[in-house]
C-alpha positions as CSV (number, residue, x, y, z in Angstrom):
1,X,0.0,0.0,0.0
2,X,2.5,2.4,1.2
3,X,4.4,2.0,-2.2
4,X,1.0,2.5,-4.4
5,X,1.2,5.9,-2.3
6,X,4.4,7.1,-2.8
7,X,4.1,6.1,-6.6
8,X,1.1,8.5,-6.5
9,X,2.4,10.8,-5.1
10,X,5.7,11.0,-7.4
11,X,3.5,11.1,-10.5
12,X,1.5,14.2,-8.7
13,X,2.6,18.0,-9.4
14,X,5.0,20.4,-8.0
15,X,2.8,22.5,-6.7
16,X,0.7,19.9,-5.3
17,X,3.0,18.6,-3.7
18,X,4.0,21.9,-1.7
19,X,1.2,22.5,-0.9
20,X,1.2,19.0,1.3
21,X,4.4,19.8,2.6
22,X,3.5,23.2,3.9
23,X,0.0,22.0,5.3
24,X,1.9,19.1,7.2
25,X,4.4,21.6,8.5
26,X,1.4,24.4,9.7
27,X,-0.2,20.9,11.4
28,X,2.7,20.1,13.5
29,X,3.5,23.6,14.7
30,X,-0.2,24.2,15.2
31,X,0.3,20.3,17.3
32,X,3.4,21.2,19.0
33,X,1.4,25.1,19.9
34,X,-1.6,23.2,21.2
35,X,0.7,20.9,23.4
36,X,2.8,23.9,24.7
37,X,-1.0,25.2,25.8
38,X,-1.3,22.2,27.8
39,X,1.0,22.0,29.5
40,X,1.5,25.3,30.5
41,X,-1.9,25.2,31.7
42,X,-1.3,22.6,34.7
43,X,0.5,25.4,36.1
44,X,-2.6,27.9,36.3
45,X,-5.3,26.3,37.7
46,X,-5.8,23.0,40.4
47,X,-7.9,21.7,42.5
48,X,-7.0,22.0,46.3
49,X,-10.0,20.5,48.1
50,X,-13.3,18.7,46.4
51,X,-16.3,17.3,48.7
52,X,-19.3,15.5,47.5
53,X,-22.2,15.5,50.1
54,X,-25.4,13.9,50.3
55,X,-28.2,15.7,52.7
56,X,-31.9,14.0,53.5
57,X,-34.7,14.6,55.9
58,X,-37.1,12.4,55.4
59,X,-37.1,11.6,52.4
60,X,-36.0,14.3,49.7
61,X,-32.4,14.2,49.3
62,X,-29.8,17.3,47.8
63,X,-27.1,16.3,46.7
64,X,-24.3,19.2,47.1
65,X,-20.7,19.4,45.4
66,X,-18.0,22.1,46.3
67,X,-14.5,22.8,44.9
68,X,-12.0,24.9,46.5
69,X,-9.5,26.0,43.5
70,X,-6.3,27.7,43.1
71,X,-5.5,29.6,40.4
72,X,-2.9,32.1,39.1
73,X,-3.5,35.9,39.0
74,X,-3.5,36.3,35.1
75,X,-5.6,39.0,35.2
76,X,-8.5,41.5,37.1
77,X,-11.5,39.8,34.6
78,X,-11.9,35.8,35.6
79,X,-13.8,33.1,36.0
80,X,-13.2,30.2,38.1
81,X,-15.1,27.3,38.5
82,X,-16.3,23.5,37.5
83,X,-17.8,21.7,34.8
84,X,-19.6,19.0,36.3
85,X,-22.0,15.5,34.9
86,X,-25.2,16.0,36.8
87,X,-27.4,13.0,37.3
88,X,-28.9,13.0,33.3
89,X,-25.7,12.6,32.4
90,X,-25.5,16.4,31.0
91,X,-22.3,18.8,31.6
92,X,-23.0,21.9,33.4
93,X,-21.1,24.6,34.3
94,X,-20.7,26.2,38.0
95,X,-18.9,29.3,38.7
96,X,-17.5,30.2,41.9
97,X,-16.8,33.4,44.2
98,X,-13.1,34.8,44.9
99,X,-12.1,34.0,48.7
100,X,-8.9,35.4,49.2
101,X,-5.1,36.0,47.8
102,X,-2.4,33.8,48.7
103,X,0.3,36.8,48.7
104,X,2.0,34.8,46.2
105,X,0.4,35.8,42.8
106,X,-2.4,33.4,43.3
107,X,-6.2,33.4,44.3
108,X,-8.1,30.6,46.0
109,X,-11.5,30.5,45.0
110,X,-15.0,28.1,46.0
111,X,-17.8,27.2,43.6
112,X,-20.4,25.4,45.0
113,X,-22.7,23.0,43.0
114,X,-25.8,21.4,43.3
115,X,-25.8,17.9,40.7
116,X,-28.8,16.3,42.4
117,X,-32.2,17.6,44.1
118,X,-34.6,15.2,44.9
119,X,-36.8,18.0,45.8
120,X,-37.9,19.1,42.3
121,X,-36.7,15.9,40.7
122,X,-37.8,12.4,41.1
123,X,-35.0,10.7,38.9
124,X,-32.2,11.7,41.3
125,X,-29.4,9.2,41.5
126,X,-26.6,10.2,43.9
127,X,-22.9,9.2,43.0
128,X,-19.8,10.7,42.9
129,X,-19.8,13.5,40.4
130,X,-17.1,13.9,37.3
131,X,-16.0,17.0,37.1
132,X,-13.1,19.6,36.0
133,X,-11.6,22.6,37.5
134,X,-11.4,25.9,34.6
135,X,-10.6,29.3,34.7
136,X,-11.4,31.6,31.8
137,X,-9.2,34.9,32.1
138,X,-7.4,36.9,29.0
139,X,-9.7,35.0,26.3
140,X,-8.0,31.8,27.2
141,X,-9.4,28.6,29.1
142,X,-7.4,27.2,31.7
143,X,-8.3,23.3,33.0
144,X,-7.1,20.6,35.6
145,X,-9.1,17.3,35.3
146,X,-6.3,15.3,37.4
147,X,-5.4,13.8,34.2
148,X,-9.0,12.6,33.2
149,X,-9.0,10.7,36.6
């Protein structure tokens, strides 16, 4: 197969074959840009504390999820918080509220969450939410999912 290919691709134009190069080479810095992203972005955002909890008086349950979050001071404009499965299986998104400033150019920050309400829903099945960390500051999304763990 692979020499079918490359005959194909020595019978093919100049020009079109440019073109291929310079597309493959604006993919891998576009790959290698994207990466950088990534992993810079471990850096700027992390959970510190999560806590799932599970309140019921006879009967109705609520179901409450709350993230303390560090973050880096990238700029005056931001918001922190959690994306989150609820119960139906759809992501949401919870923002939190700014707590205090470590001294050392970071913030720690709380969003609380509410995945489950037995109140207003009868469906309600309690486990342990899946969730991510973000901040969005500058135009640019920061995220820690512990690795997709």
């Amino acid at each position: 197969m692979n020499s079918i290919k490359m005959k194909m691709d020595a019978t093919e134009p100049e020009t079109m074959r440019r073109k291929k190069r310079k597309r493959s080479a604006v993919r891998a810095a576009v790959g290698m840009l994207c990466r950088a992203q990534m992993a810079m972005a471990a850096d700027e955002v992390q959970l510190v504390d999560a806590s799932s909890r599970v309140n019921s008086y006879r009967g109705p349950a609520l179901q409450s999820l709350t993230a303390d979050i560090l973050v880096k001071n990238l700029g005056p404009a931001k918001k922190v918080g959690i994306r989150y499965r609820n119960h139906k299986g759809a992501w949401v998104d919870a923002f939190g509220t700014f707590q205090y400033a470590t001294g050392d150019g970071r913030e720690r920050w709380q969003v609380s969450a509410y995945p489950c309400n037995s109140f207003y829903e009868t469906d309600c099945g309690m486990t342990d939410p899946d969730f991510a960390v973000q901040m969005q500051v500058n135009g640019q999304s920061y995220w820690d999912n512990n690795g997709g763990t």
